[in-house]
N, C-alpha and C positions, 0 to 999 in steps of 0.2 A: 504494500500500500504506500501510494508517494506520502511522504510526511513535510515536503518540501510547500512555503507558499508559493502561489504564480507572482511574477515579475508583474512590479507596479505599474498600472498603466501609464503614460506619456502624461508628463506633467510632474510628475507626486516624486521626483526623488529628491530623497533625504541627502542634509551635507554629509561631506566626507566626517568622521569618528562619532557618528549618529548610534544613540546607546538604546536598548529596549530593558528599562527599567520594571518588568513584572515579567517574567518567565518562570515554567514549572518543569521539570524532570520525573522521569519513570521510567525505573529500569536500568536496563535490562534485569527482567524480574528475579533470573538466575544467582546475581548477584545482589540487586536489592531489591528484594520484596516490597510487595507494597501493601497498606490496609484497605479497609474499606474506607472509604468517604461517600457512603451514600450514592447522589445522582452525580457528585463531582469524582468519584473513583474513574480512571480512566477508564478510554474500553480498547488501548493499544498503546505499549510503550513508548515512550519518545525518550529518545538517550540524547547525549549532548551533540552528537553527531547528528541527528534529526534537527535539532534546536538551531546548529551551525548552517546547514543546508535553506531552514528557515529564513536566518539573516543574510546572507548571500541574495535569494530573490529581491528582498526589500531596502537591501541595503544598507544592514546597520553591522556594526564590524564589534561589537562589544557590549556587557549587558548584565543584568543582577536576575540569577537564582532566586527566586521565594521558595522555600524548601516547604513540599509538601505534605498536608498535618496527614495523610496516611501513612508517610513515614516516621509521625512523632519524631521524637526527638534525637534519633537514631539518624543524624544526619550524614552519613556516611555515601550517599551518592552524590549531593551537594560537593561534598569536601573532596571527592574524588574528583570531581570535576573541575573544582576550582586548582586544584594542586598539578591537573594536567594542561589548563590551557590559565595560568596567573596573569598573563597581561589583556586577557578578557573578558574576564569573569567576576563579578563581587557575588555577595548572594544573604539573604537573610533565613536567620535560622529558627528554630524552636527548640527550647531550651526548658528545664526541669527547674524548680527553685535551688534544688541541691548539686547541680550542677558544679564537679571542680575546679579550681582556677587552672589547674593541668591541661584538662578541655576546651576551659574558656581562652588561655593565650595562644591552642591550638587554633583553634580557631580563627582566632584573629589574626593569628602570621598565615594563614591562609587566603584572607580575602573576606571574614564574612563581617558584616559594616552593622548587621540589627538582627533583634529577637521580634518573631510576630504573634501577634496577640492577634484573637478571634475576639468581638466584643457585638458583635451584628447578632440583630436579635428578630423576632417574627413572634409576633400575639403576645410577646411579654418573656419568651425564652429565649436562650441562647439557639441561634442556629446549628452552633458544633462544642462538645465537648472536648476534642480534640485541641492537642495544642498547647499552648503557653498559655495559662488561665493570668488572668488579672493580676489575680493576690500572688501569682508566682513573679510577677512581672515586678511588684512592690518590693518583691524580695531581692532580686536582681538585678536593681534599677544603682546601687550606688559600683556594681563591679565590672557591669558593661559598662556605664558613663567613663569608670576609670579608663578601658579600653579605647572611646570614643565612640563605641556605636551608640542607634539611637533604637526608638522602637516603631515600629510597623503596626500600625493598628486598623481593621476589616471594621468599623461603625460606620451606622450611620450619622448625618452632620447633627437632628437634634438629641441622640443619645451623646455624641460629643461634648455640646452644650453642658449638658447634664453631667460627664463625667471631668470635664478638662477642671476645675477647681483643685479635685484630686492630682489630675494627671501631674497637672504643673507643679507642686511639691515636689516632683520627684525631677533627679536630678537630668533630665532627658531631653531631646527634642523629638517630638515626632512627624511621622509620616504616616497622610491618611490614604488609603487603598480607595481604587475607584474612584475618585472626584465624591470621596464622602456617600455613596453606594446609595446617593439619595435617586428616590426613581423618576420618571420624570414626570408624571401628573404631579408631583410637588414644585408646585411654583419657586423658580430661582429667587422671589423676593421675600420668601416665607420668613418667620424669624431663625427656626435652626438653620437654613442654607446661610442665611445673611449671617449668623452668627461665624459659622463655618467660616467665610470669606476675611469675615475681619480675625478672626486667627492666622490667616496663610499671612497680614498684614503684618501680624506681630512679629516674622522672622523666624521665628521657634517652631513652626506648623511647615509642615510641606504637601503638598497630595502629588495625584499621581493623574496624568490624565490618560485612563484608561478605563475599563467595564462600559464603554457605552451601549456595548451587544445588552449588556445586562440590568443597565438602569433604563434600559428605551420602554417602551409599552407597545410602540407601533411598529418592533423592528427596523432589519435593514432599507436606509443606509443611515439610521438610529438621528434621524433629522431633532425628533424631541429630545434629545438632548441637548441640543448644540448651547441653547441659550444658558444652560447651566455651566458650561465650557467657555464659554465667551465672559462669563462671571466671574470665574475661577482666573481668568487669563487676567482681568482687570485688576482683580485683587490685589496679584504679586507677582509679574512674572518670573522674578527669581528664586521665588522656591516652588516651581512645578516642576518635572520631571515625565515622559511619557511610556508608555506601557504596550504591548499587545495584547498580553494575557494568551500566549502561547502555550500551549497546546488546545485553548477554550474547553476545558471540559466543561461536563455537565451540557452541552450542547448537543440537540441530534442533529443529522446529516442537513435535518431542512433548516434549522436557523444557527448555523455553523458560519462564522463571522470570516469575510471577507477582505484582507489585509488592505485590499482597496477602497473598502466603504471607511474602513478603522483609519486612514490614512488621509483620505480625500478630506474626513469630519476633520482632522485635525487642520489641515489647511486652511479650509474654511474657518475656522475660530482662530486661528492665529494668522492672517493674510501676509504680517510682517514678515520676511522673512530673519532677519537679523533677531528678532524676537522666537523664532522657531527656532534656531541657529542654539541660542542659549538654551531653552528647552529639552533640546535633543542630545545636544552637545557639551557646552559649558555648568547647566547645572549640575548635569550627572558626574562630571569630574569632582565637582564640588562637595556632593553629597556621599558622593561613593569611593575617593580616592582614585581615580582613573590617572 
């Protein structure tokens, strides 16, 4: 099965050291097993060789691992990965509160920049038990900081709200997954989005702009999002960073995300190019040690 994307159509190419800041790995199962995740368990491996052949089409030459929570904490495919290709790789991990500093400065002389935290919820629960839970994250917060990573956080923008009094105690900066995983019949003027945006203001906040496959209601080519993007973009362009969300699990065959439509959106919401330039390029150095 190709696991390769099609080459971007005419128009949409990315500058030269153009980074994709949200990628997944799997596999090869032989070596590393995977768990379950529900609808997001894969339903075919993608090694980093798959992932590489990915960037080629689209044109991005380097890029950060999200290690994923099937794998818990057992990040041993991540670390493989980053240990074989170091000048293109960071990656964010999941981590245990008892985690020891043995592992943790492995880690770090490896490449991995954050621990991610699951905190996205539905009718009032956690969507996943999986993962770096919260209270472990409190726990962990003064010996990554020591390190310089930050934390990765899967909320939405008005649970954000809700949590950041807490968050900012602790000694971190973070980065919020999906443009705040807000959906898009939620008006960008609402008060959690608007909260949201004046956080990316403060410096200490970053998101990611990516999930629009996932925050759309109407689908490709996920037009209902843009105005949320166009938001985000106004905020701060200096701590945004862009995504594919490569391998899109949880996806079936028919709303299986298009690196064209995911690419064209971004254009569209960022027309500048100098301003796409830092996005793609410049912050990711920033954020990720490139």
């Amino acid at each position: 099965m190709t696991t390769a994307s099609q080459p971007l159509p005419e128009g949409l190419r990315l500058p030269d050291g153009s980074a994709d800041c949200h990628v997944h790995l799997y596999g090869p199962y032989d070596r590393f097993p995977h768990g379950d995740e529900g609808r997001f368990t894969p339903r075919f491996p993608r090694t980093v060789e798959d992932l590489f052949a990915h960037w080629d089409a689209i044109g991005v030459s380097r890029g950060v691992i999200v290690h994923a929570v099937g794998s818990g904490a057992d990040n041993a495919v991540t670390l493989d990965a980053l240990r074989r290709y170091p000048d293109k790789l960071r990656a964010t991990a999941i981590l245990k509160g008892d985690v020891s500093d043995r592992v943790l400065d492995e880690l770090t002389d490896a490449g991995f920049k954050a621990v991610r935290i699951t905190m996205l919820r539905q009718d009032g629960k956690p969507v996943s038990t999986l993962g770096t839970s919260y209270e472990e994250l409190v726990a962990l917060a003064p010996r990554i900081a020591e390190r310089g990573w930050h934390a990765q956080l899967w909320i939405n923008s008005s649970d954000l709200m809700e949590a950041a009094p807490d968050l900012e105690k602790l000694p971190l900066d973070y980065v919020i997954d999906h443009m705040s995983r807000t959906m898009a019949d939620i008006p960008p003027d609402s008060p959690g989005f608007r909260g949201f945006c004046d956080k990316l203001k403060t410096g200490r906040y970053w998101t990611k702009l990516s999930g629009a496959d996932r925050n759309t209601r109407i689908g490709a080519p996920y037009a209902d999002t843009a105005g949320h993007m166009k938001a985000i973009v106004a905020a701060n362009p200096d701590r945004l960073v862009w995504g594919s969300d490569w391998p899109h699990v949880g996806h079936s065959d028919e709303t299986m995300p298009k690196m064209g439509d995911l690419i064209r959106l971004l254009f569209d919401c960022v027309p500048d190019e100098t301003v796409r330039r830092k996005i793609l390029v410049d912050n990711p150095a920033v954020l990720y040690g490139f």
